[in-house]
Backbone bond lengths (Angstrom), bond angles and torsions (degrees), N, CA, C in turn:
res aa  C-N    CA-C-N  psi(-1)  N-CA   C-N-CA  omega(-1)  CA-C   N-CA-C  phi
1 X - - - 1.446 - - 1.515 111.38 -
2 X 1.222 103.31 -29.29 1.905 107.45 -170.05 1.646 101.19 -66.98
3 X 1.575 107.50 -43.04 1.912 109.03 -175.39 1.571 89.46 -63.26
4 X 1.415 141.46 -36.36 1.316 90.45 -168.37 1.967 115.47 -95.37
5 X 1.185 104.02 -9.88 1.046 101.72 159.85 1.570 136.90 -41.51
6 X 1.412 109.90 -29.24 1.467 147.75 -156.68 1.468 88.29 -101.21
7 X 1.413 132.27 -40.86 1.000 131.87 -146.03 1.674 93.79 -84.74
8 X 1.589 93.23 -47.91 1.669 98.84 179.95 1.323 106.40 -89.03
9 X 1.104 138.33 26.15 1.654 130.85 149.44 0.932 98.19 -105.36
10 X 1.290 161.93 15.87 1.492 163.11 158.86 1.182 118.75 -83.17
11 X 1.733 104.39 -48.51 1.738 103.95 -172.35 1.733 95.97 -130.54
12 X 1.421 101.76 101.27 1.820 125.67 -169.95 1.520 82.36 -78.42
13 X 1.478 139.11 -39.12 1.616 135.74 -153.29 1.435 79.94 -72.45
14 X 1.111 158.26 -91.51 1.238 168.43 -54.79 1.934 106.27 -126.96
15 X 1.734 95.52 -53.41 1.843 106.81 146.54 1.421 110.85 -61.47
16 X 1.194 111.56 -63.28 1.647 86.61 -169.50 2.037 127.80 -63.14
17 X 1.498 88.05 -26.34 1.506 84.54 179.41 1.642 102.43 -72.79
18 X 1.040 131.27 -50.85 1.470 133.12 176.05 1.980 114.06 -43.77
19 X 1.282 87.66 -45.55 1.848 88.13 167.51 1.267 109.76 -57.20
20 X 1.242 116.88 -72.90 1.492 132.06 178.57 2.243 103.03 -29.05
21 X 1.113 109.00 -50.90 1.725 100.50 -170.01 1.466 98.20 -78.81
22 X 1.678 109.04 -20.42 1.587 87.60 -175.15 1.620 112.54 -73.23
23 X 1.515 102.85 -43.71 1.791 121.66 159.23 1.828 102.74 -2.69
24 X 1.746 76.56 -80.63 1.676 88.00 -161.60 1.837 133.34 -73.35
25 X 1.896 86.70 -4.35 1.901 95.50 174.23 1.595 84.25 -81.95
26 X 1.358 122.65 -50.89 1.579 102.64 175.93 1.707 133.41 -38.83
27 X 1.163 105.96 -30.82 1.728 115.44 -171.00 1.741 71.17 -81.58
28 X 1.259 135.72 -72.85 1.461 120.23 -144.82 1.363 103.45 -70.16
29 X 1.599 140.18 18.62 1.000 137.11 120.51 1.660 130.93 -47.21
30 X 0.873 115.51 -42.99 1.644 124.39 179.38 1.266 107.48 115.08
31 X 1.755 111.28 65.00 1.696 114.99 165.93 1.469 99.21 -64.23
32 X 1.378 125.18 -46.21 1.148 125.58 -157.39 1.848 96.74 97.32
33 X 0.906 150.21 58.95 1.436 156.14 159.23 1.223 110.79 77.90
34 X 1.751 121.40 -6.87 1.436 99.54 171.30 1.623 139.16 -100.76
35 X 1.214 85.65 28.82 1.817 96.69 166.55 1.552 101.11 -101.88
36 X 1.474 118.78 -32.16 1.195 111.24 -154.52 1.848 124.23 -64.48
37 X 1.394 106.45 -29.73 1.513 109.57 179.97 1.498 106.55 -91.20
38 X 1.761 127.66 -9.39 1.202 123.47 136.16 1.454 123.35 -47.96
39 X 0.962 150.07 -52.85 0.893 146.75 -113.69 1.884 90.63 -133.80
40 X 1.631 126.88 -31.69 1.488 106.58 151.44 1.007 132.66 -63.46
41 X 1.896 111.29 -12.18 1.128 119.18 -162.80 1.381 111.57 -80.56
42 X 0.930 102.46 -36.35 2.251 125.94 179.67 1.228 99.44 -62.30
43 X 1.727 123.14 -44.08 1.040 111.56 -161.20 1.554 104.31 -83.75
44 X 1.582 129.36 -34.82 1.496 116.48 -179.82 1.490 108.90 -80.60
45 X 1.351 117.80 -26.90 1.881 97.45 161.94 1.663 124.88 -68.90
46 X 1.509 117.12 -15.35 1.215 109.69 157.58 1.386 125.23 -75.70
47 X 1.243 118.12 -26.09 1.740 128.29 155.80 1.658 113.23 -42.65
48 X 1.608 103.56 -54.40 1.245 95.31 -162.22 1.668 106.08 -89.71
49 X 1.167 112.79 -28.37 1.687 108.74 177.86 1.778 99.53 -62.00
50 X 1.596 127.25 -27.25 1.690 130.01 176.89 1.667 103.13 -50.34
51 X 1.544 110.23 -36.48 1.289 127.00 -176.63 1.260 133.57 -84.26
52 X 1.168 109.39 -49.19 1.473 117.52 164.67 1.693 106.41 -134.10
53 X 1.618 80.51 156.64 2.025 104.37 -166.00 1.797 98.62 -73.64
54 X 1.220 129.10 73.26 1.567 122.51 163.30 1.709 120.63 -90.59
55 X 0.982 125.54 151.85 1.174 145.39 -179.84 1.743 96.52 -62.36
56 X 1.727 99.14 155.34 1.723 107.43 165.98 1.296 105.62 -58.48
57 X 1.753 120.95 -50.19 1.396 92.47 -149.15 1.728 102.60 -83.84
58 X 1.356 105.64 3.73 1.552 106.82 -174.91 1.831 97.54 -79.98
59 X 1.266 117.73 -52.82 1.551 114.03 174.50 1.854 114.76 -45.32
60 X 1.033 108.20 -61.06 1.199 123.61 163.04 1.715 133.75 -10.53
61 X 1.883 94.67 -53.38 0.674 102.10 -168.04 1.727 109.41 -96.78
62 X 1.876 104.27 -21.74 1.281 114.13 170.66 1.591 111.81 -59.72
63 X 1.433 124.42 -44.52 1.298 137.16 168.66 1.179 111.55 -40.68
64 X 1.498 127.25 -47.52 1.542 127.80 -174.54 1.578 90.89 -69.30
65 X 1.282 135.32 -67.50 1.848 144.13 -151.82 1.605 83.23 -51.18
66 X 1.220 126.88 -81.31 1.639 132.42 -147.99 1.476 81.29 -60.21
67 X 1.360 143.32 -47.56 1.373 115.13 -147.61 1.553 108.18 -80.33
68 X 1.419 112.10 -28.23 1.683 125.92 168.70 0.949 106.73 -58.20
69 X 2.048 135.26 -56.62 1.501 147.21 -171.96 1.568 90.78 -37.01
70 X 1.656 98.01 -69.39 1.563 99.72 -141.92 1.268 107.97 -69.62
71 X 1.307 106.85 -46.21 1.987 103.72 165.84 1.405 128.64 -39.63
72 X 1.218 107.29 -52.78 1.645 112.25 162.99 1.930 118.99 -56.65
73 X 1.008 95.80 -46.27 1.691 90.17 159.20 1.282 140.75 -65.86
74 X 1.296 106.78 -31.83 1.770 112.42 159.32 1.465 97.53 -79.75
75 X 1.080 123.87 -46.61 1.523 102.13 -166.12 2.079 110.26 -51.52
76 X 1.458 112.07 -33.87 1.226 121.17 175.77 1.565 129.76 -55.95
77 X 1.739 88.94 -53.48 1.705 98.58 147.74 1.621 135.55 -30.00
78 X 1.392 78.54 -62.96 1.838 103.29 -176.24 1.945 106.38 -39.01
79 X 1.841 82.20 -61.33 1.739 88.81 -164.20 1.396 114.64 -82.79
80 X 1.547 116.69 14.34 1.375 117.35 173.59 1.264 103.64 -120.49
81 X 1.334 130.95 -6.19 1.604 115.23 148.98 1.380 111.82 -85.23
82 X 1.121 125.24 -29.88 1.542 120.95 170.21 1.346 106.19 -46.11
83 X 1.252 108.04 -75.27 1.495 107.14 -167.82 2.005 104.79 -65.32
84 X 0.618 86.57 20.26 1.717 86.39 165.49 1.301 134.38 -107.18
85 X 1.375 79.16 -18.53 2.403 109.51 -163.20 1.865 70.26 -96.05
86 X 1.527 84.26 138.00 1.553 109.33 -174.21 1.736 106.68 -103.35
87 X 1.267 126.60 169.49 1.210 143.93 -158.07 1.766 91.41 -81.38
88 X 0.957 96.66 -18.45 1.730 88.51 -165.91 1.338 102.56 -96.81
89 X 1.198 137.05 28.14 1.194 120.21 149.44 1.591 102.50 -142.57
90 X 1.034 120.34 66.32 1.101 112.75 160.06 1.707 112.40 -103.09
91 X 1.417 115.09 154.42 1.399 119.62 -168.03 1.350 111.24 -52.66
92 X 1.662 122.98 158.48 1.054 125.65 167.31 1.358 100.16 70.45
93 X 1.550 159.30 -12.72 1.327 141.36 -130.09 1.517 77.82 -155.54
94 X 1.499 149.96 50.67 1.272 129.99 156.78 1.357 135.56 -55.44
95 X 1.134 101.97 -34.84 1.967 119.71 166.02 1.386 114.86 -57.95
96 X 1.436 119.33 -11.48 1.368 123.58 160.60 1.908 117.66 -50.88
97 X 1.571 96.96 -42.04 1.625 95.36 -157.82 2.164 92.73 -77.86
98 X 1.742 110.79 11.54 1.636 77.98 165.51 1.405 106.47 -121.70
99 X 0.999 128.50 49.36 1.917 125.99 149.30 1.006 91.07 -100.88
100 X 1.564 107.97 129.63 1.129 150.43 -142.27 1.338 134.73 94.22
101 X 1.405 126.38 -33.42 1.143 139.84 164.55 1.350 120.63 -41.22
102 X 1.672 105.61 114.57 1.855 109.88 157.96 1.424 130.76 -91.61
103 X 1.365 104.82 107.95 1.449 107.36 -170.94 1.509 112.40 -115.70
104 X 1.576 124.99 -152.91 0.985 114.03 177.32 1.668 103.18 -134.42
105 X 1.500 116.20 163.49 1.618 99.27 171.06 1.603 117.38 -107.96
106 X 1.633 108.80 143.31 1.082 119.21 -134.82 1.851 86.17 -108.63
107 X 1.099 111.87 -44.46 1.622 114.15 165.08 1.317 117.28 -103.82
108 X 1.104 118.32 130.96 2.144 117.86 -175.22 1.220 92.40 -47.14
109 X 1.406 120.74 142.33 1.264 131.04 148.65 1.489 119.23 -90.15
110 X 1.584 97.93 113.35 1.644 98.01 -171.29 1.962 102.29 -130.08
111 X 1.305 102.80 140.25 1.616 104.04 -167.57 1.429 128.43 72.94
112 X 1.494 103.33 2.51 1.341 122.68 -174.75 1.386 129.98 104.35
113 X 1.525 112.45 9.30 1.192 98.69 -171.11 1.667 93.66 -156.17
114 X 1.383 117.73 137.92 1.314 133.58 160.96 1.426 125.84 -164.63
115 X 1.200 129.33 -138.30 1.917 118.72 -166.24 1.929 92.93 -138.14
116 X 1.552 95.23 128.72 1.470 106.03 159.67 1.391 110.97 -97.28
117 X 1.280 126.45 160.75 1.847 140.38 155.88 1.870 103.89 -80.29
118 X 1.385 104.30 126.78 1.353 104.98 177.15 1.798 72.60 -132.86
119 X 1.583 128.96 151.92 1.262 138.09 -142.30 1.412 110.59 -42.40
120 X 0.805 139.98 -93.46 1.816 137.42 179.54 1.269 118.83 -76.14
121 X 1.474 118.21 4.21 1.463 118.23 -179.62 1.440 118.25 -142.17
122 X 1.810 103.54 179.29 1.627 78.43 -176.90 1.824 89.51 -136.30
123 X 1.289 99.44 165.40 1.559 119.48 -169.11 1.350 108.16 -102.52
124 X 1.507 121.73 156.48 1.298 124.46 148.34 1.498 122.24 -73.65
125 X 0.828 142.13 105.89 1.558 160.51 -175.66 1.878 123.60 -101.24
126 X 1.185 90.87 116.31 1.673 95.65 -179.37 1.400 109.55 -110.64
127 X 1.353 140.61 151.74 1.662 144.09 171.69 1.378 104.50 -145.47
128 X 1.228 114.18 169.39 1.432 125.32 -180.00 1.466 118.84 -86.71
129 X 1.691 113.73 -15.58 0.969 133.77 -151.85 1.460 99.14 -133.16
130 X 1.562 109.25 143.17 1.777 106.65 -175.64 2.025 83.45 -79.53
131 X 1.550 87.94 143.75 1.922 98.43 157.19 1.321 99.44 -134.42
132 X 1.832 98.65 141.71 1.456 107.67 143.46 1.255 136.05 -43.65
133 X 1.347 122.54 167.66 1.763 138.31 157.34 1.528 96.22 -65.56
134 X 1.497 97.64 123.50 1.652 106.90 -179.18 1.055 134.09 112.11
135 X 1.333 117.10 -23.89 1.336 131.38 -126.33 2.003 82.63 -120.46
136 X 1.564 103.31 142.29 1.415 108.16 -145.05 1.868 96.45 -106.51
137 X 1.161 125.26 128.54 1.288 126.18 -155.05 1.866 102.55 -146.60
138 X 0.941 108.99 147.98 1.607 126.72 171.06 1.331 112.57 -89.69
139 X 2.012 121.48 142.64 1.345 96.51 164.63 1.652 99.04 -98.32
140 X 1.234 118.02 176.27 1.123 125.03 -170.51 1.400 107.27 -136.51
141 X 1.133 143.77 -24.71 1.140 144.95 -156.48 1.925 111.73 175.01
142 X 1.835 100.12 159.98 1.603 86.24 -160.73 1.548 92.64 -147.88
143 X 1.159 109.39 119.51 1.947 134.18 172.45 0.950 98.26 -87.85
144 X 1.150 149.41 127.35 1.848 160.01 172.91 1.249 104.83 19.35
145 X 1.160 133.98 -86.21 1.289 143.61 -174.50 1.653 131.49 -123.22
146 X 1.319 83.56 11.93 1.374 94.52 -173.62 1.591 98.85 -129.81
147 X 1.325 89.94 146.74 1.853 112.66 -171.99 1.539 120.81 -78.83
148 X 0.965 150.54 140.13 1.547 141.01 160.87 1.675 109.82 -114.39
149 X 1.265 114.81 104.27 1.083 139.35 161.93 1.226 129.74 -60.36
150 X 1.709 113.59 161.58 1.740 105.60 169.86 1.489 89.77 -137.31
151 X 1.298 119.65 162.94 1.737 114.94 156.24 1.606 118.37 -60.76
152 X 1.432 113.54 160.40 1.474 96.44 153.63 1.203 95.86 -131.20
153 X 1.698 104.33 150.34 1.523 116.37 -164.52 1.272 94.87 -117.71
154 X 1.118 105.80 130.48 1.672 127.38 -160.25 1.694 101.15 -102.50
């Protein structure tokens, strides 16, 4: 039992690369990503201990840095495509992507309420302000199915 003990204090690449695949059959279980930057991490300190003669607690400790590095770098990723992905497409909420839209109104809006044209169709539309037929308006905001408009003053 002692030779193989010997055997695996000899070759640290051999643990770490073996950690590293077990790591990552775990993520292809469904960690949800947190085996996964473990588990590159095992695998390039078993690369580099294949390469050069370092100590356990020196691997060890490279294993902890890459596995913190790389986590902290996806995590950076993460929250800078998040915050990049815009309001208008979030699920369920497609009527989001038209505030902004300049259209025109297609029924006067009188008492607050009448119909804009958004391309082949037309909307229920509310403003604060009576508008004519024609008359060229922004949406700004969106109540179920119905639009909230502003004028635009030309």
């Amino acid at each position: 039992m002692s030779d193989f003990l010997m055997v695996i204090y000899d070759s640290p690449h051999w643990i770490f690369i073996a950690l590293g695949g077990l790591l990552l059959i775990a993520e292809l279980l469904g960690t949800g990503g947190y085996a996964l930057w473990s588990g590159i991490a095992a695998i390039v300190v078993g690369f580099i201990a294949w390469i050069l003669p370092l100590s356990w607690p020196v691997l060890w400790i490279l294993f902890s840095i890459f596995t913190l590095t790389s986590a902290y770098i996806w995590w950076v990723v993460l929250k800078k495509r998040d915050h990049n992905k815009s309001r208008k497409n979030q699920i369920n909420q497609p009527q989001q992507e038209l505030i902004g839209i300049k259209t025109v109104v297609t029924d006067a809006i009188i008492n607050g309420s009448g119909r804009v044209k958004i391309k082949d169709g037309t909307w229920s539309a509310r403003c604060d302000k009576d508008l004519d037929v024609g008359q060229s308006v922004e949406v700004i905001s969106i109540d179920g199915l119905t639009l909230h408009v502003k004028p635009l003053n030309h």
